[in-house]
C-alpha positions in Angstrom: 103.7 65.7 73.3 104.7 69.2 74.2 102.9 72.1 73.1 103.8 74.4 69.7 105.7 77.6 71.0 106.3 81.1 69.5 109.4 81.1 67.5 110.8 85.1 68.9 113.3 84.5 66.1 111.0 85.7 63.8 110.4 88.7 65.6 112.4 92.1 64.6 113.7 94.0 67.0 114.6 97.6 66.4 116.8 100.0 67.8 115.5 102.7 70.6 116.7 105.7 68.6 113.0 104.9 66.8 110.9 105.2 69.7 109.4 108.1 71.3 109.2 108.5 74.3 106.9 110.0 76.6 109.5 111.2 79.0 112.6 112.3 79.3 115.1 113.6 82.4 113.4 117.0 82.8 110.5 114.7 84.9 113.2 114.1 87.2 112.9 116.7 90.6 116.7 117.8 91.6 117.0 117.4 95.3 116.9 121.3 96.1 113.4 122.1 94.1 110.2 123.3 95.6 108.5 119.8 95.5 104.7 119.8 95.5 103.3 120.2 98.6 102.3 117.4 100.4 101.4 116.9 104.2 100.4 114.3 106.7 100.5 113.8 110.0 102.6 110.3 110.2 105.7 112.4 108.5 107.2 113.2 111.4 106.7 109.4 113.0 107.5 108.3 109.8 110.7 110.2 109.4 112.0 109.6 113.2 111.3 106.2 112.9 113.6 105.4 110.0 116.3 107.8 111.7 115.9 105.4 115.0 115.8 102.1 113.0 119.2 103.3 111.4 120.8 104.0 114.1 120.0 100.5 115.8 120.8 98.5 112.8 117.1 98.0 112.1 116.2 97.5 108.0 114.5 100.3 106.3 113.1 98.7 103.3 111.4 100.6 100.4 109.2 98.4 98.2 107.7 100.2 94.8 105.9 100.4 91.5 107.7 101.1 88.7 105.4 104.3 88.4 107.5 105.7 91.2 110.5 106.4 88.9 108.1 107.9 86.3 107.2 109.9 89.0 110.5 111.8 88.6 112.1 110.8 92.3 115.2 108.8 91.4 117.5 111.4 92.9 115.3 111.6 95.9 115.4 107.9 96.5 119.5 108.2 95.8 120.0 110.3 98.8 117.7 108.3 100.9 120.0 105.5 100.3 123.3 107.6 100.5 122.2 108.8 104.3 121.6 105.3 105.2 117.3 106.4 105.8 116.6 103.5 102.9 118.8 99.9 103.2 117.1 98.2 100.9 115.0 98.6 97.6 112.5 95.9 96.0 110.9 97.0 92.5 108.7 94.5 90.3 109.9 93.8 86.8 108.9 97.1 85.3 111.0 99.3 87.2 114.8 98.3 86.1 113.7 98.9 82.3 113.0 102.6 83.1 115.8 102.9 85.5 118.2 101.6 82.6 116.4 103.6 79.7 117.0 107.1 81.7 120.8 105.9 82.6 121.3 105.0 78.8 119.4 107.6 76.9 117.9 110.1 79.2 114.2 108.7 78.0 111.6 106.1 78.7 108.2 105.2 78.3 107.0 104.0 75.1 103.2 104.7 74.5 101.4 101.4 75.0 98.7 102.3 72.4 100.5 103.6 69.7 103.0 100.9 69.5 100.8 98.2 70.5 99.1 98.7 67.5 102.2 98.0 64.7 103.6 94.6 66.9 106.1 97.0 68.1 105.5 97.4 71.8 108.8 96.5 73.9 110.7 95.2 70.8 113.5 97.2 71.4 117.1 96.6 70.8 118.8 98.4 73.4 116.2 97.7 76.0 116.5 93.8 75.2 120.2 93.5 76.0 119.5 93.7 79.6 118.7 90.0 79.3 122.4 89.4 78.9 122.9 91.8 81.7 120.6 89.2 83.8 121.7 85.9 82.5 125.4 86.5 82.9 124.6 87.8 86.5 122.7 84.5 87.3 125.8 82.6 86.1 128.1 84.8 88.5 125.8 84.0 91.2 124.6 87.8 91.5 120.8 88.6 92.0 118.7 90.5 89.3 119.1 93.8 90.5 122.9 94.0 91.4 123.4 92.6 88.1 121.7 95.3 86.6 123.0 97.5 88.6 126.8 97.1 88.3 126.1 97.2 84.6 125.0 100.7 84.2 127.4 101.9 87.2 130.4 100.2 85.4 129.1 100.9 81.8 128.9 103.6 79.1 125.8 105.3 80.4 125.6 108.7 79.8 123.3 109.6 82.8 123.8 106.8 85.4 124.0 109.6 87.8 120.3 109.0 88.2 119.8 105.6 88.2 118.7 104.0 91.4 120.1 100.7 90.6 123.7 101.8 89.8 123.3 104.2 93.2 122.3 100.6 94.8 125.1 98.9 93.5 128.2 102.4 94.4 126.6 102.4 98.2 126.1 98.0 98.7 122.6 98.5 99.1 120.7 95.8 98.1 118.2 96.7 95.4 115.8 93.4 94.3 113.9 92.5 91.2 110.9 90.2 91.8 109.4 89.6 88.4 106.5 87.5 86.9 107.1 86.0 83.8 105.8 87.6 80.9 104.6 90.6 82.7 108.1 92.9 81.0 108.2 93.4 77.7 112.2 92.0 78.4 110.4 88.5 78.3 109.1 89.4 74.6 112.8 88.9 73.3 114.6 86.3 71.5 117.5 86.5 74.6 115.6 85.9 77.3 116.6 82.8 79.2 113.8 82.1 81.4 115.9 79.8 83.7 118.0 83.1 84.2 115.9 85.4 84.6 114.2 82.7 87.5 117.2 82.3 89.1 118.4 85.9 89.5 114.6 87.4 90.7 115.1 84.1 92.9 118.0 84.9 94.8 116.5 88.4 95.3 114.0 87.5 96.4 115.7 85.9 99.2 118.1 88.5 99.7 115.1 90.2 100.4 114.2 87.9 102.9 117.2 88.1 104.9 116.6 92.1 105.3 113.1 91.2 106.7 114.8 89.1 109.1 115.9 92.5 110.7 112.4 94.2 110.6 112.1 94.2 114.4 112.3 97.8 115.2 112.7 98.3 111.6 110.6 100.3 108.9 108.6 98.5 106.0 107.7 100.9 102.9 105.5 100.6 99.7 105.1 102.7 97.4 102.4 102.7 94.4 103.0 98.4 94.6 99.6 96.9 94.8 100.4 93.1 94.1 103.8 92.9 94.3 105.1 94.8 97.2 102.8 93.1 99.9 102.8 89.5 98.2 106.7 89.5 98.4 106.8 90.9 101.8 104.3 88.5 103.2 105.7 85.3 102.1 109.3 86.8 103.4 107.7 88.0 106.7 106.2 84.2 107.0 110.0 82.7 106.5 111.7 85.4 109.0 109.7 84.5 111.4 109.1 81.0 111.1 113.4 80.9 112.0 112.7 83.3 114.4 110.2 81.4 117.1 112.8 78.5 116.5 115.1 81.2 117.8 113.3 82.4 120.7 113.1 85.6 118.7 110.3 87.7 117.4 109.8 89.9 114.5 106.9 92.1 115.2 107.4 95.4 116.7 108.0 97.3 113.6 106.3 100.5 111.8 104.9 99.6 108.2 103.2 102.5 105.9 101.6 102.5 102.6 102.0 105.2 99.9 99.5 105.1 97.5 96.8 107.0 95.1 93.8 105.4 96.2 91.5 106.9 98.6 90.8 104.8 101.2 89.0 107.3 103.5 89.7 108.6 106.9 87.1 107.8 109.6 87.8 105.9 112.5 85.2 102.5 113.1 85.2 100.9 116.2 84.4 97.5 116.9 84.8 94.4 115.1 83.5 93.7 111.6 81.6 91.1 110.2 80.7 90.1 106.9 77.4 90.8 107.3 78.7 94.7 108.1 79.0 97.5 106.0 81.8 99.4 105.4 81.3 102.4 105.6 83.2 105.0 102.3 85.3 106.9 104.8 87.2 103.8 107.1 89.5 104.4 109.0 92.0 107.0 110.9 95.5 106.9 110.2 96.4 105.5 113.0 93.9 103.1 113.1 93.0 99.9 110.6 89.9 97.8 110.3 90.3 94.7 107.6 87.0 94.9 105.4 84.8 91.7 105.3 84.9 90.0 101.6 81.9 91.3 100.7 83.5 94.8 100.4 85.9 94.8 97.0 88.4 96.9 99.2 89.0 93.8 100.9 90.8 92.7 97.7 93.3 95.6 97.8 96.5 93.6 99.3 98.0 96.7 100.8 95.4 97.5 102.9 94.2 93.8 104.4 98.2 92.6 104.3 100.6 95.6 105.5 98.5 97.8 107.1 96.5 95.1 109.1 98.2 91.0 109.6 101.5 91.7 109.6 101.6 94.3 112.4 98.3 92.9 114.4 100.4 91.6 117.1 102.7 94.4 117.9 103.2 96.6 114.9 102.1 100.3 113.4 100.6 100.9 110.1 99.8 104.3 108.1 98.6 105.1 105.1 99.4 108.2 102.9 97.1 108.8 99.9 99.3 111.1 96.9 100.8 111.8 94.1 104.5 109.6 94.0 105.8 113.0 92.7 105.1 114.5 96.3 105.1 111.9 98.7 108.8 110.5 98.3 110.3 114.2 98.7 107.8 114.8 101.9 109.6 112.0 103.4 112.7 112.6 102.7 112.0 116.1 103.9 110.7 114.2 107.3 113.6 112.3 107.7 115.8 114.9 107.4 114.1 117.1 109.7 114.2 113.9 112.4 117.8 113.9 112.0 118.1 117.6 112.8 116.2 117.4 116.0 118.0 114.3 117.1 120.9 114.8 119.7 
């Protein structure tokens, strides 16, 4: 005998014009502001590497957090994609809602503990009808994030100018959702269609997969993803090259770099580790990447253990860049362009 479910019927939605919000578009950096200064010395590889993997047909993937966009880069991101330095974009669940509440009413982010307290939290109207967005995409066959995408670049929002998705969708860059259920407050609602919303993040994610297939000389990204950036990469890197030694091929000569706020020091260790080792505060050069034993809770931290040290241990680079989102994305857009200025 099945289980008693919630009935969301009995749940009342209201509209956004209710919620405050604790941003709005003046978070947003316009391309030609003094950014806050950032530097590190992979920039420069960093930016000359995407430049080179552009011009052979290489991907240039950016995975991120939905904190990125609160950060205040969409725009940044936008020209990234519109100079061909990005190919494809991979956000968790999170990061469409913002994307669509700052195309539809310049605004987004509701505070968790106010609203969490009155039942509220997510229940909005507006916000909600993004399910139909996804569900009618799945039934046209489109992916999660081109379905959300057309929708704001074809539809009456006011400030799709910065939204990443609708950019995504005007240049045919492919921009993927991979979402777990009942991690977005879109799964609260009374219209979402689980089987929908499965199918769609499906596809991406192997649409996503398919741009892995041409990592090889290509540039891997992540941004402020902890879980989902290197869990979704990993499993796509598995399948890419699984085909690939079928092939004759190889997918392993590629640059891969982590932008992130955790500190996870900067002192070289040489050697091998054990478990029995200690690891010492300050780990590693940037250049240079150790995988802590399991009895250091570092080891947990999937960035670290699965982009900056598997996936490239047999012919790869790795770096990691520790700052603020806000200053990080500009810096390598800045590095990029600069690559493509010095190029012949």
């Amino acid at each position: 005998m099945p289980f008693p479910i919630f009935d969301r019927s009995r749940l009342r939605i209201q509209p956004l014009a209710q919620r405050q919000n604790d941003l709005d578009l003046s978070v947003l950096l316009p391309l030609d502001a003094e950014p806050p200064a950032y530097d590190h010395a992979a920039l420069p590889t960093l930016g000359r590497r995407l430049v080179e993997a552009r011009r052979a047909g290489r991907s240039r993937i950016l995975l991120m957090g939905a904190h990125v966009l609160r950060a205040g880069v969409a725009r940044h991101l936008i020209d990234l994609m519109e100079r061909g330095l990005i190919d494809h974009i991979a956000l968790n669940g999170a990061g469409p809602i913002h994307d669509w509440e700052f195309a539809l009413i310049g605004a987004s982010t509701e505070s968790v503990a106010r609203y969490i307290q009155t039942g509220e939290f997510g229940l909005w109207e507006e916000t909600g009808r993004m399910n139909d967005v996804i569900r009618d995409g799945a039934r046209d066959g489109l992916g999660f994030g081109e379905a959300v995408g057309r929708a704001i670049l074809d539809g009456p929002f006011p400030h799709k100018d910065v939204s990443v998705l609708a950019g995504a969708a005007r240049l045919g860059v492919p921009a993927t959702v991979h979402v777990g259920v009942g991690y977005d407050i879109l799964h609260e609602h009374p219209n979402c269609d689980g089987a929908a919303l499965g199918a769609a993040s499906y596809r991406d994610f192997l649409i996503f997969t398919q741009t892995v297939t041409r990592l090889e000389g290509g540039v891997l990204l992540n941004f402020g993803s902890a879980v989902m950036g290197p869990e979704v990469y990993l499993k796509a890197l598995a399948m890419a090259r699984n085909v690939a030694h079928q092939e004759g091929r190889a997918v392993r000569n590629f640059t891969t770099a982590v932008f992130d706020l955790v500190p996870l020091g900067s002192k070289k260790v040489s050697g091998t580790l054990s478990s029995d080792d200690k690891v010492p505060d300050t780990f590693f050069e940037p250049d240079t990447f150790f995988e802590p034993p399991k009895t250091d809770p570092r080891y947990y931290y999937r960035p670290w253990k699965t982009i900056l040290v598997r996936t490239v241990a047999d012919g790869g680079e790795s770096f990691y860049l520790q700052g603020d989102h806000r200053a990080t994305v500009p810096a390598l857009r800045r590095a990029a362009l600069a690559a493509e200025g010095g190029a012949a």
